[in-house]
C-alpha positions in Angstrom: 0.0 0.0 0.0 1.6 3.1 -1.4 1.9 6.3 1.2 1.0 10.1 -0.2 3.7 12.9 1.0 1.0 15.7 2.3 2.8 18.8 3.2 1.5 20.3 6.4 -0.3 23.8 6.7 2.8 25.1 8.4 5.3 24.5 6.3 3.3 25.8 3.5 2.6 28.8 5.2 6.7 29.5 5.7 7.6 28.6 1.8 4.7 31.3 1.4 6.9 34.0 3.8 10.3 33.5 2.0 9.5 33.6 -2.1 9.0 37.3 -2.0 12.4 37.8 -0.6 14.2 36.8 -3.8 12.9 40.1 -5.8 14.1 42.4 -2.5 17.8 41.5 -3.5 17.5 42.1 -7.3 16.5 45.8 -6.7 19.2 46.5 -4.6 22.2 45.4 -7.0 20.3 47.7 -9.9 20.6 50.6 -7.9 24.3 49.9 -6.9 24.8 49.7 -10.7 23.1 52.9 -11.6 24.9 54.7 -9.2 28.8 54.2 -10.5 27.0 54.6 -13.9 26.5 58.0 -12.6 29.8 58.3 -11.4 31.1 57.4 -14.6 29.4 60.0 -16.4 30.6 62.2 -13.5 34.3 61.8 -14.7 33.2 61.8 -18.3 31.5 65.4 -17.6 34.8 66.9 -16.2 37.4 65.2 -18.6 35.3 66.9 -21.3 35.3 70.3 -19.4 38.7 70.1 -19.4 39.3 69.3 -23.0 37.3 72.3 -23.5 40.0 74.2 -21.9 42.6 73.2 -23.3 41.1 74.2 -26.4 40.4 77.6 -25.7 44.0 77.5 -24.6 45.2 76.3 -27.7 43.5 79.1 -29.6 44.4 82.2 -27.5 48.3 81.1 -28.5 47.9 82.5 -32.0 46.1 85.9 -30.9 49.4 86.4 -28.5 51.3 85.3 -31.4 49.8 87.8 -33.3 49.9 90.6 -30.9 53.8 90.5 -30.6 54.4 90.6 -34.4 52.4 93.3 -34.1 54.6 95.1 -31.8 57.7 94.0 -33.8 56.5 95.7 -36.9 55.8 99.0 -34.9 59.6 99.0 -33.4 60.9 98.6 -37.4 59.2 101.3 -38.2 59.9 103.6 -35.6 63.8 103.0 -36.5 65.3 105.9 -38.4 67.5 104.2 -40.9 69.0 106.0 -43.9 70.2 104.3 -46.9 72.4 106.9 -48.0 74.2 108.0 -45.0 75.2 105.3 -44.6 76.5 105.0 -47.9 78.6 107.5 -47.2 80.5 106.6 -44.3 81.4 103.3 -46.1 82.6 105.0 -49.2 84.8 107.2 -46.3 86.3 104.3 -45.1 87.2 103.1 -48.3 88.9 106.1 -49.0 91.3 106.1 -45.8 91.9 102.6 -46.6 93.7 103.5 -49.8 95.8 106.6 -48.7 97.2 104.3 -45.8 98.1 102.1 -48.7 99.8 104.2 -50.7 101.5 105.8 -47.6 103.1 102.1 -46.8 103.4 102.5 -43.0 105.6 99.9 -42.3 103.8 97.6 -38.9 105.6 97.7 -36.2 105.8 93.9 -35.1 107.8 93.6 -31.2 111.0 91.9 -31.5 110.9 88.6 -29.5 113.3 88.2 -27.1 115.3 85.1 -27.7 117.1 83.9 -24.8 120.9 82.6 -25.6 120.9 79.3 -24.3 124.2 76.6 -24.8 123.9 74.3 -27.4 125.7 70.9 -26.7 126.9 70.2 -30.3 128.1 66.5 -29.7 131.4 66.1 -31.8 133.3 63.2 -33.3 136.6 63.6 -32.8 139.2 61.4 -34.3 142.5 62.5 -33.1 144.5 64.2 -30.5 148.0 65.6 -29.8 149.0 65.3 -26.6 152.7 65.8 -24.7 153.7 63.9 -21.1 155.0 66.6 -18.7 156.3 64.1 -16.3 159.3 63.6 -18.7 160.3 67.6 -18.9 161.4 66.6 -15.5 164.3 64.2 -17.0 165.4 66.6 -19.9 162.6 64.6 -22.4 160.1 66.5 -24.5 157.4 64.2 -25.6 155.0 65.6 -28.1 152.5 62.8 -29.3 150.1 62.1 -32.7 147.3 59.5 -32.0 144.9 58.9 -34.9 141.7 56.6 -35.1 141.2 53.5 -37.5 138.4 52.1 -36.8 135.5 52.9 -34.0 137.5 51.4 -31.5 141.3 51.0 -32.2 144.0 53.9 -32.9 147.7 53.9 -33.2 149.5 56.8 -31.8 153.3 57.9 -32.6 155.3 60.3 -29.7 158.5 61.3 -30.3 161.3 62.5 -28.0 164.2 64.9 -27.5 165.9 64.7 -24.7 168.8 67.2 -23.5 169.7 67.0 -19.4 172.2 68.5 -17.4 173.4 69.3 -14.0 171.7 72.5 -13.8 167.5 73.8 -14.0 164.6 71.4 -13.7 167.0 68.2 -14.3 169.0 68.6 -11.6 167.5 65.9 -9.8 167.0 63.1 -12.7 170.6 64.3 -13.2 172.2 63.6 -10.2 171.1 60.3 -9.5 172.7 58.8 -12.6 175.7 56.8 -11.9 177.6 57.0 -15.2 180.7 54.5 -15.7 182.4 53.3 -18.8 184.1 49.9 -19.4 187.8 50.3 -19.9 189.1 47.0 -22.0 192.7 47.7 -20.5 191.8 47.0 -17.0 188.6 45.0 -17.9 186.3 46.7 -15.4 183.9 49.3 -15.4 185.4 53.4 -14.5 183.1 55.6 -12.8 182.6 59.5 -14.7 181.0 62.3 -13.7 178.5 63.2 -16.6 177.6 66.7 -17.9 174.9 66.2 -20.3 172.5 63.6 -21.6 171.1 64.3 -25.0 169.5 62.5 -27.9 166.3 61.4 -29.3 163.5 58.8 -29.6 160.5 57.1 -30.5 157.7 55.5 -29.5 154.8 53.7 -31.7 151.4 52.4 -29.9 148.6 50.7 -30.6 145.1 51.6 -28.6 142.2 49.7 -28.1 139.6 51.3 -26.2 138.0 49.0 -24.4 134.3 50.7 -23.4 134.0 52.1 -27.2 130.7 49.0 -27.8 128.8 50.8 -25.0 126.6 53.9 -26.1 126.4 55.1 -22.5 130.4 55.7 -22.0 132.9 57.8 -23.2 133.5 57.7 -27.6 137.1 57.0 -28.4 139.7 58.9 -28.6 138.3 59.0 -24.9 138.1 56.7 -22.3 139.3 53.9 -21.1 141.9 52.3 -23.0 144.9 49.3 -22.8 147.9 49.8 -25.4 151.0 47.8 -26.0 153.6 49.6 -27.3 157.5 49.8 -28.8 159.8 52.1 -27.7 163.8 52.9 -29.5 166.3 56.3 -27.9 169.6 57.1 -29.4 171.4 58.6 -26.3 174.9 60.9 -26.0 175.9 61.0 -22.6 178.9 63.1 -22.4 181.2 63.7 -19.3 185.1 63.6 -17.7 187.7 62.0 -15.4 190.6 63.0 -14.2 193.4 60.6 -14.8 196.6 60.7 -13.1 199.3 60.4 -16.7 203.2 61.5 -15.9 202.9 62.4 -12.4 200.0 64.7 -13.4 196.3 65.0 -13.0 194.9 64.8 -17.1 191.3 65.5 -17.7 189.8 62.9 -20.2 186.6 63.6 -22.0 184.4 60.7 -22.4 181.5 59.9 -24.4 179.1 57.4 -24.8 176.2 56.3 -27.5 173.7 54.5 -25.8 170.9 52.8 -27.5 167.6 51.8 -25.7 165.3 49.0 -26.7 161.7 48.7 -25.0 158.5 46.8 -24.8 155.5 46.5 -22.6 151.5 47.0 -22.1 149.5 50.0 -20.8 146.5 50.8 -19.4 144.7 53.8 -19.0 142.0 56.3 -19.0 141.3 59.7 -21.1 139.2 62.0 -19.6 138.0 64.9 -21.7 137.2 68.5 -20.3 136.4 71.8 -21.7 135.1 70.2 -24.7 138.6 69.5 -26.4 140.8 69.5 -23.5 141.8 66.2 -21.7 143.9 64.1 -19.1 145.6 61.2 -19.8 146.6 58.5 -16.8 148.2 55.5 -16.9 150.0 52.7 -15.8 151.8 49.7 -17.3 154.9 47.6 -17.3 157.8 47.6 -19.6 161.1 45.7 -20.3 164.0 47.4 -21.5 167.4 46.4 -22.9 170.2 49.1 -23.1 173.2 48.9 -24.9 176.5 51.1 -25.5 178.5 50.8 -29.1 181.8 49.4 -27.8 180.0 47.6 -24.9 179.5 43.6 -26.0 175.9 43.0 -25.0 173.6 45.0 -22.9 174.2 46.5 -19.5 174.0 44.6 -16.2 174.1 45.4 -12.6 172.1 48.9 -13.1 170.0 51.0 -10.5 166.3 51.0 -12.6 166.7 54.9 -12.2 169.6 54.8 -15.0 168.8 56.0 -18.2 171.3 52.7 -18.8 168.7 50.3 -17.3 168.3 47.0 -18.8 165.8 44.6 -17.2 161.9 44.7 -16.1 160.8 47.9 -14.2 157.5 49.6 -13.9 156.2 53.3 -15.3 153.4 55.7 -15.0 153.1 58.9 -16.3 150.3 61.9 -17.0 149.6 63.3 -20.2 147.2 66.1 -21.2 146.4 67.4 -24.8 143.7 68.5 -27.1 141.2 66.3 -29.3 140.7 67.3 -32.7 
C-alpha cells in the first residue's frame, strides 16, 4: 500500500513567507549599478570640461602670437634708418683705406726676445795631440800624434828629444845617474861624472779602447783604454875623469852612444774636459834592454833609475792634450 507525502499547513505557510524575498535582493544590486554609472558619467562630464580648456588654450596662442608681431613691426618702423648716410661713411672708409696704402706705414711687429741658451753640439773627434809633462822633468820633450782607424782601435806615434844636465829642472833626474864606462885595459867598469845627456826617440802604440761598444760611455779617442807599445832612444851621454898620466892629474873627455830598446802594455783612462781639452793617466809595465857601441851585449848590474837600465821595471806617467 503506497503512502502520499502531504505537506502540512505550516510548512506551506513559511515557503509562502520566503518567495518574495528573492525580488528584495534584485533591486538592490540595480541601484548599486546605476549609481557608479552616474559616477562614470561624472568623470566623463569633467574630462570633457577640461578638454574644453585646453582648447580655448590652444587658440588664445595664435592671438598672442599675433599681438607680438604686431609690436615688432611698430619698433621697425619707428627705426630711423638711412640708406644713403650710410652710404657714405662706407665709401669714407674706403677712401682712408687707400691713402694708408699708398703711404706704406711699415707695422711695427715687437721683437721677441730670444734667450741665448748653450747648445751641446756633440762632436766626433778622431784624433789628438798630446805631450807627457812628467818627462820635462828628465830633460825629455814628448809631443804625441794618435789617430783613429776604426771605431775602437787607434795607433798613436810620440817622439822625443831629450837634452839634461846638472843644472834647472834636471837637476835631480841628473844627479842620480851613476855614469861608468868599461875600460878593456883594465877590464872593469870606471866611474865619470857626466855633464849632459842628449839625444832622441820614438815611441809607436797601438790603442784599443776597451768601453768604445757601449753607447752610454765615453766615444774614443776617450776613455778607457789598454795599449802595447815599442819604444827605440839614441842617447849621448857626455862627461870627464881626471886621470893621473906622468905624475900629473889629465882630464879625459868621455862619451858614450847608448841605445835603448823597450816593450810593454799600458792601461789607462782619457778623460776629456772643456770640450777638447783632456787628461791622460796611466800605468803599465815595460822591459827594456840598453846597450853602449863598444859595450858587448847590454848593460847589467844597473839601478832601474839609470837611463842605462836593462831589465823589467814599472812606469806611469800623466799626459794632457787636445782632441781634434
Amino acid at each position: 500500500m503506497k503512502t502520499k507525502n502531504v505537506l502540512s499547513p505550516g510548512i506551506l505557510g513559511l515557503l509562502i513567507l520566503l518567495c518574495p524575498g528573492v525580488p528584495v535582493g534584485a533591486q538592490e544590486l540595480i541601484d548599486q549599478k546605476t549609481e557608479q554609472l552616474d559616477l562614470k558619467l561624472q568623470l566623463l562630464d569633467s574630462k570633457l570640461d577640461l578638454l574644453d580648456s585646453k582648447i580655448k588654450l590652444w587658440e588664445s596662442k595664435p592671438e598672442e602670437l599675433d599681438v607680438r608681431l604686431h609690436e615688432i613691426d611698430n619698433q621697425i618702423k619707428n627705426l630711423t634708418f638711412n640708406p644713403n648716410e650710410l652710404n657714405s661713411k662706407f665709401i669714407k672708409i674706403e677712401t682712408m683705406l687707400n691713402e694708408l696704402e699708398k703711404a706704406r706705414i711699415p707695422p711695427v711687429i715687437p721683437e721677441p726676445k730670444i734667450q741665448e741658451q748653450d747648445l751641446d753640439f756633440h762632436i766626433e773627434y778622431k784624433s789628438a795631440i798630446m805631450m807627457d809633462p812628467v818627462r820635462l822633468f828628465e830633460g825629455t820633450f814628448q809631443l804625441s800624434y794618435e789617430r783613429l782607424l776604426t771605431s775602437r782601435f787607434s795607433v798613436s806615434l810620440s817622439g822625443l828629444a831629450t837634452y839634461a844636465t846638472e843644472k834647472g829642472m834636471t837637476n835631480y833626474f841628473f844627479s842620480r845617474q851613476e855614469l861608468a864606462y868599461f875600460d878593456k885595459a883594465n877590464d872593469a867598469y870606471i866611474d865619470y861624472q857626466g855633464e849632459s845627456i842628449a839625444g832622441g826617440g820614438i815611441i809607436l802604440q797601438c790603442r784599443d779602447y776597451l768601453l768604445a761598444d757601449y753607447a752610454s760611455r765615453r766615444k774614443p779617442p776617450t776613455g778607457l783604454y789598454a795599449a802595447p807599445q815599442l819604444l827605440y832612444r839614441r842617447i849621448l851621454i857626455t862627461g870627464e875623469r881626471m886621470e893621473y898620466i906622468d905624475e900629473e892629474w889629465v882630464e879625459k873627455e868621455i862619451k858614450q852612444r847608448l841605445n835603448v830598446f823597450s816593450a810593454g802594455t799600458l792601461i789607462g783612462a782619457r778623460i776629456p774636459f772643456m770640450k777638447v781639452l783632456f787628461v791622460d793617466v796611466f800605468v803599465g809595465g815595460n822591459i827594456r834592454l840598453s846597450k853602449y857601441d863598444k859595450e858587448a851585449g847590454f848593460t847589467k848590474y844597473k839601478n832601474w833609475y839609470n837611463i842605462d837600465f836593462s831589465g823589467v821595471f814599472p812606469t806611469a806617467g800623466v799626459g794632457i792634450g787636445i782632441l781634434k
